[in-house]
N, C-alpha and C positions, 0 to 999 in steps of 0.2 A: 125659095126652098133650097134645103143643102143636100147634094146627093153624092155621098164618096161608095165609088162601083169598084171592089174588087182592088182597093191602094194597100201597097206593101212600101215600104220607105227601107232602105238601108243603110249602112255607114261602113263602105267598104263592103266587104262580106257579113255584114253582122245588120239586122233586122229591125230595126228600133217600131216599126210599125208592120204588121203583118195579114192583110187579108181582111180590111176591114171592110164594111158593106152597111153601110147606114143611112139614113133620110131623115133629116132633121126639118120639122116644118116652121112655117115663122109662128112671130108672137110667143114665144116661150123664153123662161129665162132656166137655163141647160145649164148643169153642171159635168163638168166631166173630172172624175173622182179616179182613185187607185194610185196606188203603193211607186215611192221614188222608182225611176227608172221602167213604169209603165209604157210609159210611151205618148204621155198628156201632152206635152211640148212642143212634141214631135205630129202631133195630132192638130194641133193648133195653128203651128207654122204651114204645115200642108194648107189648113183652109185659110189662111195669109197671106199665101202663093207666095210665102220666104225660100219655102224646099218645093220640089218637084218628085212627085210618085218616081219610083222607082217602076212601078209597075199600075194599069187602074188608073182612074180618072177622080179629079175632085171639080163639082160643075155646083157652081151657086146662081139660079137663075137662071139656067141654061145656061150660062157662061163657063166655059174651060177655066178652070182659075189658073192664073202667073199675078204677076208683083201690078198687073192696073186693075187686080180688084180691090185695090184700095183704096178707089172711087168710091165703093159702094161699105167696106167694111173697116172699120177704128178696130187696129190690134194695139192693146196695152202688153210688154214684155215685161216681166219680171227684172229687166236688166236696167241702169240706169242711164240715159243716153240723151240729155239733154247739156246742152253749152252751161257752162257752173257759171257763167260771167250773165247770162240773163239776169233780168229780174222777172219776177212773176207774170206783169206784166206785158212784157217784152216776147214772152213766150207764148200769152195768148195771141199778140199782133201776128206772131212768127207763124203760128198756125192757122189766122185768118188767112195768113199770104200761101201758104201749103194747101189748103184743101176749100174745094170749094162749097161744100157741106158743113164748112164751120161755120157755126153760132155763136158767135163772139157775146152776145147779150145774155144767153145760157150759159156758155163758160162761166162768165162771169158774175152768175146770181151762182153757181158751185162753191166760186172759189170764193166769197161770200161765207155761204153756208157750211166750209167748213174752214174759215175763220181765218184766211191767210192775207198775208200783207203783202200788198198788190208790188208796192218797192223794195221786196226782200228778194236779196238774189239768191237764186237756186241754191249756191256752194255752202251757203249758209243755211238753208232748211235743214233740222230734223229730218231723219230717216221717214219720220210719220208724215211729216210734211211733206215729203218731197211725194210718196205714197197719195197725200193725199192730191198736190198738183198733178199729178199723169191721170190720177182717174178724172179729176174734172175739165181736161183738155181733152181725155178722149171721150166723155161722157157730152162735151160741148159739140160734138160730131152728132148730125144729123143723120148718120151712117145706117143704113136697113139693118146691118149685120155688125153687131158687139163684141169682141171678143177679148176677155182677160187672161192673162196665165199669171196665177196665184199672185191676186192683187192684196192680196191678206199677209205675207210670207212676213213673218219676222217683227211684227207689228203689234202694238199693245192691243187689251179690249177698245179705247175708247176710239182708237182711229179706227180698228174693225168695224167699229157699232157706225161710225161716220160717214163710210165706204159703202156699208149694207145701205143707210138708209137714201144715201146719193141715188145707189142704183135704183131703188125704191121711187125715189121723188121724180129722178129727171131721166127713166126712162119712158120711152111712150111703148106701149108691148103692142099699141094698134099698128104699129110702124116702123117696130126696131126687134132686132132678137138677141137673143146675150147666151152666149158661149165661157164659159171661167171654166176653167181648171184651179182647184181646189184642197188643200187641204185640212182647211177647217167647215169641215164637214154639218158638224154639227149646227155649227153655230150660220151656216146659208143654209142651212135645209128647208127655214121658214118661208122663203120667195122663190123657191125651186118648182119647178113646172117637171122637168126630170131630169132624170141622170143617166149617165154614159159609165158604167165601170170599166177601166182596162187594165189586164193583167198581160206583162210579158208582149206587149206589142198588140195584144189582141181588143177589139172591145166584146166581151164576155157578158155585158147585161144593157139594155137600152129599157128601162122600166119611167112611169109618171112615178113620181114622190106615192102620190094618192093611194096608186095602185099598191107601192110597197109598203105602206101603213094598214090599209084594208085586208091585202091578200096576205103578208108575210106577219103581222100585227106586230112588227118592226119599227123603229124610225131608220132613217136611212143607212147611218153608222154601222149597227149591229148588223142591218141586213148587208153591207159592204162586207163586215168581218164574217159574216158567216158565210155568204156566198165565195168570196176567198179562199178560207180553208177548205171548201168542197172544192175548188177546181187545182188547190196542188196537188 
């Protein structure tokens, strides 16, 4: 279980995260949604133990989280930070030798499944490609706790559709919980358990998908834009 008590993040005097207070339980696959400069990032680093609270605790497990809950949780960054001189290959051994929750025989039915060549070096992938190796090296993690930040950005329908059904195939949700930060909305709403809206640093709505279909006769989109304008 994820339990962030009363965390405010800053940068310098300025706020990126404010006062948030939420419990995320396992087995769910979480999005957390809301407008550039929300504070999604920054949300996600915290439970990465990349940043430290400013103020407030983030505890997964009872565990204080800092940078050795990465034993237990695969963070995918939006950012590209693997060696361009690997080969595909090369990258799943490197992470065999990195973590000891790596599945090298799952990695590599991934990277399979989405169609990559195991002797192509990174520097040479496609943008989509290279998208698509980060998610099946961290997807290849055995990790309790998942976490992507906007593993979709910039990326055609057909590697989205590839990405969604990854997640789909090879996570276990009796075993693993998944956390993404999202902008395409619409298009993960289908495998969503629920949602985290933040605006401004805040999280502002922690609702099931379910709930917001049933109670708001929304899908989650419209109920994100309308809950929005009510809270400027």
């Amino acid at each position: 279980m994820i339990e962030i008590s009363h965390v405010t993040k800053k940068y310098l005097m300025y706020p990126a995260v404010k006062s948030v207070d939420i419990t995320i339980q396992p087995g769910k696959i979480i999005g957390v949604i809301g407008e550039n400069g929300s504070g999604k990032t920054t949300l996600l680093k915290l439970l990465a133990g990349l940043l430290r609270p400013s103020s407030g605790s983030v505890m997964i497990d009872n565990q204080q989280v800092d940078r050795r809950i990465s034993k237990k949780l695969a963070y995918l960054t939006d950012m590209d930070y693997y060696y361009p001189y690997f080969t595909v290959i090369e990258l799943v051994h490197y992470y065999k030798s990195q973590f000891a929750d790596f599945d090298q025989g799952k990695a590599l039915e991934i990277i399979s499944f989405m169609k990559l060549d195991h002797n192509q070096k990174i520097k040479h992938l496609s943008k989509g490609n290279k998208n698509r190796l980060k998610i099946a090296v961290t997807l290849g993690r055995t990790a309790p706790y998942i976490v992507l930040d906007e593993p979709f950005t910039g990326l055609d329908p057909m590697v989205r559709k590839a990405i969604m059904n990854s997640i789909i195939k090879f996570v276990d949700l009796e075993k693993q919980t998944v956390i993404m930060a999202t902008h395409e909305v619409n298009e993960v709403e289908p495998i969503l358990d629920e949602v985290l809206l933040m605006s401004k640093g805040k999280v502002v709505a922690h609702k099931s998908v379910d709930h917001i279909r049933e109670e708001y006769e929304m899908d989650v989109l419209q109920w994100m834009e309308n809950h929005s304008e009510a809270t400027i």
